[in-house]
C-alpha positions as a printed Julia matrix, in Angstrom:
251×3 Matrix{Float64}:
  91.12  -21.62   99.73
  88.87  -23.97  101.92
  91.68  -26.18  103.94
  89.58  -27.58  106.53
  85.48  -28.65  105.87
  83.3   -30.21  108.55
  80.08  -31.62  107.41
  76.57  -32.75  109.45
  79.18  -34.02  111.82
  77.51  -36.42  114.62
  79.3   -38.24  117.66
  77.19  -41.02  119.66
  78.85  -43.15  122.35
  77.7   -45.61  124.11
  78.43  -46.22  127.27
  80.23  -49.32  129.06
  77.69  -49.76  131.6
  74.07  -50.18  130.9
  74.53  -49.4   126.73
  72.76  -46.02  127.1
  73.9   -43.68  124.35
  75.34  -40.48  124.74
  75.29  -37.88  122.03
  78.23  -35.73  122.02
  78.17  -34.24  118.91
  74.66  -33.19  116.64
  75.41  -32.1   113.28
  78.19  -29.64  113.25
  79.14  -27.61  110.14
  81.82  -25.32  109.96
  84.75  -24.35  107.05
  88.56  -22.71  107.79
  89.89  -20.92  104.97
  93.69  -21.97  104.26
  95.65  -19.14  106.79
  92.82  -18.54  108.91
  92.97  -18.28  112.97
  89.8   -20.38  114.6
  89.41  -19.96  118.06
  86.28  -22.79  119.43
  84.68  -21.69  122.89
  82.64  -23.8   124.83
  82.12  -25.18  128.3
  83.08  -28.65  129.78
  81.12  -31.22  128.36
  80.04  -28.99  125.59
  81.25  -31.39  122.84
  84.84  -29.45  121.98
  87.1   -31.62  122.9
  85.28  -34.67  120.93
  85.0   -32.31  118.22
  89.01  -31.48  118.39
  89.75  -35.32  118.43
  88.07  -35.89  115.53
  89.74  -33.05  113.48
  92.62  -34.79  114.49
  91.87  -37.91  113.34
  92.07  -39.61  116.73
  88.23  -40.34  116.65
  86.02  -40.82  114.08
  82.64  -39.42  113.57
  79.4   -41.57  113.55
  78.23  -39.68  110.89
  79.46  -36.83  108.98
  82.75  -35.95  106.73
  85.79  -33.84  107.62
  87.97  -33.18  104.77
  91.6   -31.43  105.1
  92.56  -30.23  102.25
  90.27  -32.36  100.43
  91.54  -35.18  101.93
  88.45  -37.46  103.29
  89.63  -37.97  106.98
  87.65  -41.49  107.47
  89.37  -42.58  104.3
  92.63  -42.33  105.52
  93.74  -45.76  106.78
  94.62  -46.65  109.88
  97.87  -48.51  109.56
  98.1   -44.78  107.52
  97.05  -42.58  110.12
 100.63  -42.1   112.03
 102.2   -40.41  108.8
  99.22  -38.63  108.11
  98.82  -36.64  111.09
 102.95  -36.47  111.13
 102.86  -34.61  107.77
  99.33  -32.81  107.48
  98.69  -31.85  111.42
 100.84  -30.07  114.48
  99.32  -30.08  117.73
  99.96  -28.13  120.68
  98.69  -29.36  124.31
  97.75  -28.07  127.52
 100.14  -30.13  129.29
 102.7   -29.87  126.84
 103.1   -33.35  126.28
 107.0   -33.49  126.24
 108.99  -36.43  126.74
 111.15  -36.18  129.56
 114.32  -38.53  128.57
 114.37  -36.17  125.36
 115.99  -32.46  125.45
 114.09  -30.05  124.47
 116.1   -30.02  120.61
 115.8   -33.72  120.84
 111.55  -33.29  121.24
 111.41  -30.84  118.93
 113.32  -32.72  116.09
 111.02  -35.71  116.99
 108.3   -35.28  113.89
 111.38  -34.58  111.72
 113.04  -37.77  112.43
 110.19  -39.86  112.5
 109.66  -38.5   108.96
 113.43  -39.77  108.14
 114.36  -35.99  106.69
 117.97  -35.32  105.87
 119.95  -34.15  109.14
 121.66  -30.65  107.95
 118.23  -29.98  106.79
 116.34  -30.56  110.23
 119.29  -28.51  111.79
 118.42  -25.46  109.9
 114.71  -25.56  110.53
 115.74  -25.93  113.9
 117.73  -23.26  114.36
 115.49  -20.71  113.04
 112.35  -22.01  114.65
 114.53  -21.8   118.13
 115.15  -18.5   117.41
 111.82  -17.15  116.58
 110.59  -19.52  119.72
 113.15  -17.42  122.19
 114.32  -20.74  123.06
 117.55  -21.32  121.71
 118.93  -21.05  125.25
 117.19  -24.1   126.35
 117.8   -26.4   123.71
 120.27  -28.66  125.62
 118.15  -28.7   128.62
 115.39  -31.2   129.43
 111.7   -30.7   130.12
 112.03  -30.58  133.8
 114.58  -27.99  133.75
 112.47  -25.28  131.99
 109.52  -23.06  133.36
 106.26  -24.0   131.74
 106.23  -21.13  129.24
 109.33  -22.66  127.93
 108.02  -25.77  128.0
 104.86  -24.36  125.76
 106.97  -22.59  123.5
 109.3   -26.33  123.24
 105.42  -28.03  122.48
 104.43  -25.35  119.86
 108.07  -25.58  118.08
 107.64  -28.59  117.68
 104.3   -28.64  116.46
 105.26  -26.26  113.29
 108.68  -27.05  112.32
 106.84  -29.64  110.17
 105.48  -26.9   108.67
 101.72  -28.41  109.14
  98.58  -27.61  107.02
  96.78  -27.47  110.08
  97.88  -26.61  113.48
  95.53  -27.86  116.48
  95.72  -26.37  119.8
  93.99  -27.47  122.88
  93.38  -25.0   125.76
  97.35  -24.21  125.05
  97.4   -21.63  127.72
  95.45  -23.39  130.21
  98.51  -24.5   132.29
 100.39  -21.55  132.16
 100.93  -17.89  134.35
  99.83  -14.44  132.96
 102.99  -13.14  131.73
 103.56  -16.78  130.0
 100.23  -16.54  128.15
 100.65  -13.28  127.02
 103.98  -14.99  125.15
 101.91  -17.89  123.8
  99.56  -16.07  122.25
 102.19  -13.16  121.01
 103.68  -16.22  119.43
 100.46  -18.27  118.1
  99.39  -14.54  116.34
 102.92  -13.81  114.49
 102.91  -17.93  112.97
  99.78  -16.82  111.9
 100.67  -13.78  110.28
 102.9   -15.86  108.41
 100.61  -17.98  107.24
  99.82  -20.73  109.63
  96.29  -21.6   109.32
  95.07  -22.31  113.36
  92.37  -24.3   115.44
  92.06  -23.56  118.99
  90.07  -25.48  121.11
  89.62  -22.66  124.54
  87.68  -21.53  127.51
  89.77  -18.37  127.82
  88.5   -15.51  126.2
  91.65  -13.34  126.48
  92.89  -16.75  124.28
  89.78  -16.46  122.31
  90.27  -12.53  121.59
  93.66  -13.3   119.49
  92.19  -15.15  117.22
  90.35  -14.03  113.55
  86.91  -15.8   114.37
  85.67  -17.52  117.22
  82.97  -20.74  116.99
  80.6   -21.21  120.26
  79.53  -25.17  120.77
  77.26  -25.96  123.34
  75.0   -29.12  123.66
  77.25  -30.58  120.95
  76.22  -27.87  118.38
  78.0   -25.04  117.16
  75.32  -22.48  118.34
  76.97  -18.86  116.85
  80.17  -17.31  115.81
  81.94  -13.88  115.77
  84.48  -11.98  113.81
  87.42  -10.16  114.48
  87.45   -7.99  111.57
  90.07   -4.51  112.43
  88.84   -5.16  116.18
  91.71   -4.61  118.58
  92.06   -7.77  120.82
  90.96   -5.79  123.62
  87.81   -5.1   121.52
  87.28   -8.82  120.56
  87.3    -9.56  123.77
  84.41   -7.39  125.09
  82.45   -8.4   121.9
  83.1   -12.19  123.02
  81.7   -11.26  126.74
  78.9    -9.86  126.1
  77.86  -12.92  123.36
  78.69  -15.6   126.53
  76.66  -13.37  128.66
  73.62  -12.91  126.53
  73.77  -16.5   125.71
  73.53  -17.23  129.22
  70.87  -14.54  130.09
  69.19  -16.64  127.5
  69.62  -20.34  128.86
């Protein structure tokens, strides 16, 4: 099942000074099938993180449709928008994006109790999300307190325990060490074994490697794409060198 459709997508902005347009996005098309894991490479300026805000209904497109689960994103309104990103989307950030007067159970909750769902219920999701997270430990601590793979794990907790149709994810391991990566994306590939589908938005190609498929954007165009298929992620990620090399060679 199709759960996320982009269609002739186009971006244009124009710019404070001077009015000159700037064209960030040119006709993107892409699907997700419902449990799929999307990794979407490109350099700075490439037109990826425009692209992510739109799938995330914080921009709109100047032309084009993005449906989520056949839902018609520019249809949603925006006194709407809030709820409908609260139940339909979890995002994960590079800078985690935690709020400091809040323990780290208190930011997790946070989607849950903005959604007004009953207490002992939120407790149980909770508790097993902590657990699966390695982060039951923390939960009384605050943001500060915690190392920044702690922090992540807090930030991607809380992104799923709403149980989201889509989970976003931009450059999630860009902030942390080695050895915390390595966790974040042990933990991004067993949600999606479960069932999670998942958008990543990357320059890393070790991050890249873990996931199913990966989309290259460039110039504001999605430009090529690769499979995983029974490729190891060690595998994936020579096959994903060697396309950003010969794509280079070819500049």
């Amino acid at each position: 099942m199709t759960i996320l459709e982009v269609n002739g997508v186009q971006k244009i902005y124009t710019t404070r000074f001077g009015g000159n347009k700037v064209r960030a996005l040119e006709n993107v098309n892409f699907s997700v099938e419902e449990g799929e894991y999307v990794a979407i490479m490109g350099e700075s300026g490439s037109g990826k993180t425009t692209l992510l805000n739109i799938l995330a209904a914080l921009d709109r497109p100047t032309k084009g449709s993005v449906r989520l689960d056949g839902m018609e994103l520019t249809e949603v309104k925006e006194s709407e928008m809030a709820a409908f990103r609260r139940k339909n989307l979890g995002f994960v950030f590079q800078e985690f994006n935690l709020l400091d007067t809040f323990s780290i159970r208190d930011n997790i909750l946070l989607p849950l109790v903005l959604d007004r769902q009953d207490i002992k219920q939120m407790m149980g999701k909770l508790e097993e999300i902590a657990s699966a997270f390695n982060i039951s430990e923390i939960l009384d601590k605050y943001p500060y307190e915690v190392s920044g793979g702690q922090k992540q794990r807090a930030a991607a907790a809380r992104a799923i325990i709403t149980e989201p149709k889509l989970l976003l994810a931009d450059e999630p391991t860009g902030a942390l060490d080695s050895k915390s990566t390595d966790g974040m994306l042990k933990i991004f590939s067993q949600i999606n074994e479960k069932g999670q589908t998942i958008l990543m938005v990357t320059h890393s190609t070790k991050a890249a490697s873990h996931a199913k498929r990966v989309l290259f954007i460039k110039d504001g165009e999605v430009y090529h794409q690769l499979y995983r298929g029974e490729s190891r992620a060690e595998e994936f990620y020579g096959k994903i060198t060697d396309t950003l090399s010969v794509f280079s060679k070819n500049e």
